[in-house]
C-alpha positions as CSV (number, residue, x, y, z in Angstrom):
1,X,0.0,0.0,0.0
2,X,3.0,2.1,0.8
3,X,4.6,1.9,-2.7
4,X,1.4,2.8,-4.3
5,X,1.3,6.0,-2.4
6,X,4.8,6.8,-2.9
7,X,4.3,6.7,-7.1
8,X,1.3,8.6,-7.1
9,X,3.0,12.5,-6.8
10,X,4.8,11.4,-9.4
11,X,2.4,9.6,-11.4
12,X,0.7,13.0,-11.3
13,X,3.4,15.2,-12.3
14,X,3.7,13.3,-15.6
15,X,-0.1,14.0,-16.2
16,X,0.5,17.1,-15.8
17,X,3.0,17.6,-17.8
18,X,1.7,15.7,-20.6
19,X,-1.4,17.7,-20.3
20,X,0.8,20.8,-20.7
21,X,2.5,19.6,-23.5
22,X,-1.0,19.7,-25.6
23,X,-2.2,22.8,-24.1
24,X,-4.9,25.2,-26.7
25,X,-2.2,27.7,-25.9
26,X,0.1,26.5,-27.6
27,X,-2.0,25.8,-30.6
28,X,-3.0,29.4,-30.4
29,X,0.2,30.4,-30.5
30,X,1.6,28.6,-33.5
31,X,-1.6,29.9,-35.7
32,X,-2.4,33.5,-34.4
33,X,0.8,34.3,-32.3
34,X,3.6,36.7,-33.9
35,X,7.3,35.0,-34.9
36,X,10.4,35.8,-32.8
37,X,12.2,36.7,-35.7
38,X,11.7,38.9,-38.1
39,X,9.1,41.1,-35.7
40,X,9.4,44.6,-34.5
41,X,8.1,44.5,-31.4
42,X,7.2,47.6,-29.4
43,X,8.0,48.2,-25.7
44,X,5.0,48.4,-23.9
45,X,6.3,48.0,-20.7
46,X,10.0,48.4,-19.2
47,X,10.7,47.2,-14.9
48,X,6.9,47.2,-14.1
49,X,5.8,50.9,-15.5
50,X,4.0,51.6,-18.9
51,X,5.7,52.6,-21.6
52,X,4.0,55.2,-23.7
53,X,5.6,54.3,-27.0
54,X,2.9,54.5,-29.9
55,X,5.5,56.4,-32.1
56,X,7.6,52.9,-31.8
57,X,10.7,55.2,-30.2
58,X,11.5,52.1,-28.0
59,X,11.8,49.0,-30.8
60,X,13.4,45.5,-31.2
61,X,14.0,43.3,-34.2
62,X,15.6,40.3,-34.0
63,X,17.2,39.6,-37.3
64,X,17.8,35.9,-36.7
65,X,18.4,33.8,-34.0
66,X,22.5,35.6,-33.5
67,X,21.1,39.6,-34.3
68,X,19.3,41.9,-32.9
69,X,18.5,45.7,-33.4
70,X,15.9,48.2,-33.3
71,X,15.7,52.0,-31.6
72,X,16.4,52.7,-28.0
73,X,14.2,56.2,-27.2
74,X,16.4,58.2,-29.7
75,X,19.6,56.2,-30.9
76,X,19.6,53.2,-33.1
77,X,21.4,50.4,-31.7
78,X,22.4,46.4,-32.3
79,X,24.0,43.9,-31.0
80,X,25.1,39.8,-30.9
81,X,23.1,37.5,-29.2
82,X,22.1,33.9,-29.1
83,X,18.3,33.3,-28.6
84,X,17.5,29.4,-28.0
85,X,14.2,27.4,-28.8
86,X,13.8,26.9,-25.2
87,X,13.0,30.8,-24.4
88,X,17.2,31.2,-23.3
89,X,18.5,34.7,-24.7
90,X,21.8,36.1,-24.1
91,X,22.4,39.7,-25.7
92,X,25.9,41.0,-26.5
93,X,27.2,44.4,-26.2
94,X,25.1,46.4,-27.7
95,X,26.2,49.3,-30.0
96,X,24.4,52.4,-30.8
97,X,24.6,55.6,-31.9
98,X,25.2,58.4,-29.4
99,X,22.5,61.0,-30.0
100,X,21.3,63.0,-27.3
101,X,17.5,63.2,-26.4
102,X,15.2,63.8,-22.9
103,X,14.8,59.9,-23.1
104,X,18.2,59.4,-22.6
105,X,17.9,57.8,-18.4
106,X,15.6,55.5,-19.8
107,X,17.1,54.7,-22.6
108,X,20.2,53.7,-20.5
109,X,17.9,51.6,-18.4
110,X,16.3,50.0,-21.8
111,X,19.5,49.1,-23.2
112,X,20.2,47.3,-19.2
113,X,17.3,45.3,-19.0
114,X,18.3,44.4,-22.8
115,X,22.2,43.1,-21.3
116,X,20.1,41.3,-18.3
117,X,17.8,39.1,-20.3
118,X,18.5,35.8,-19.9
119,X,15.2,34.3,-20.7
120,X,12.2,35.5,-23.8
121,X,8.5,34.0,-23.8
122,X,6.5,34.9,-26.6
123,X,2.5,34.9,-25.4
124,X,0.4,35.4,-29.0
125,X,1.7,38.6,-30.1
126,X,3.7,39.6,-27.1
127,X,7.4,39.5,-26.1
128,X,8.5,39.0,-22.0
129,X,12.1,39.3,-21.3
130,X,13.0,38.7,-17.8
131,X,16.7,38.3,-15.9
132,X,17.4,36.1,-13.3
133,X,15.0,37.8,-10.7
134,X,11.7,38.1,-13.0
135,X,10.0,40.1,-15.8
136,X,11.9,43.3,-17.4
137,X,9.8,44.2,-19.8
138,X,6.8,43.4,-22.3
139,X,6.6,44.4,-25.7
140,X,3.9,43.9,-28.3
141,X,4.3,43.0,-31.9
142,X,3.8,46.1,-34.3
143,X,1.0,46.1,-36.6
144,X,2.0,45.7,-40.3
145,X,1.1,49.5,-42.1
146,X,-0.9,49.0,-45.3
147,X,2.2,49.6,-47.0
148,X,3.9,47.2,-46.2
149,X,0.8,44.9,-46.5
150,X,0.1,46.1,-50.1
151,X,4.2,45.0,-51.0
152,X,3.7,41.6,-49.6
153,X,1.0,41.5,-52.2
154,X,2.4,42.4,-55.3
């Protein structure tokens, strides 16, 4: 009686992670959600406070898996890193231009939270970087202009 009792936590814990495995989200996510690469996603929120970016002065673009780059409140900026299946990021130095601008502190603390990341989640057409502590900062994919739209097209 004692053995039974001793298998079933883990018993359970494989059902759940099975169950997890098949989750709707995930489903969700491969139809509607936006790609990692290739994206420009918007900062929407940076440490816990909104972000208001509608102008998309705050930006990141991961070229591939090894590049990213985007704008950082008023300089451009890129840098190496190495973004893994699993939702692992690492992020390079990052090199930017050196304009000055009244977004400047926090730019400096955008491109921090950028050096920090260790980990991305991508939730349907969001972007979560966190460090080792928690969440840094939440972006949202940018909507496609009709431009852009209208080239895909022809």
């Amino acid at each position: 009686m004692q053995t039974r009792n001793r298998f079933r936590p883990l018993c359970l814990l494989l059902l759940l992670a099975a169950a997890s495995a098949c989750c709707p989200c995930r489903k969700y996510q491969k139809l509607y959600g936006a790609p990692l690469v290739g994206t420009c996603w918007l900062l929407i929120q940076l440490d816990g406070e909104e972000v208001a970016n509608s102008d998309g002065r705050f930006s990141l673009r991961f070229e591939d898996a090894k590049r990213l780059s985007g704008r950082g409140g008023c300089n451009r900026y890129s840098a190496s890193c190495d973004a893994e299946a699993g939702g692992h990021l690492r992020v390079g130095p990052i090199a930017s231009t050196r304009m000055t601008c009244p977004e400047a502190q926090r730019e400096r603390a955008f491109f921090a939270m950028l050096r920090s990341a260790v980990r991305y989640e991508l939730d349907a057409k969001m972007l979560i970087l966190s460090d080792s502590i928690g969440v840094r900062a939440v972006f949202q994919a940018a909507e496609e202009d009709q431009n852009t739209k209208n080239q895909k097209i022809n």
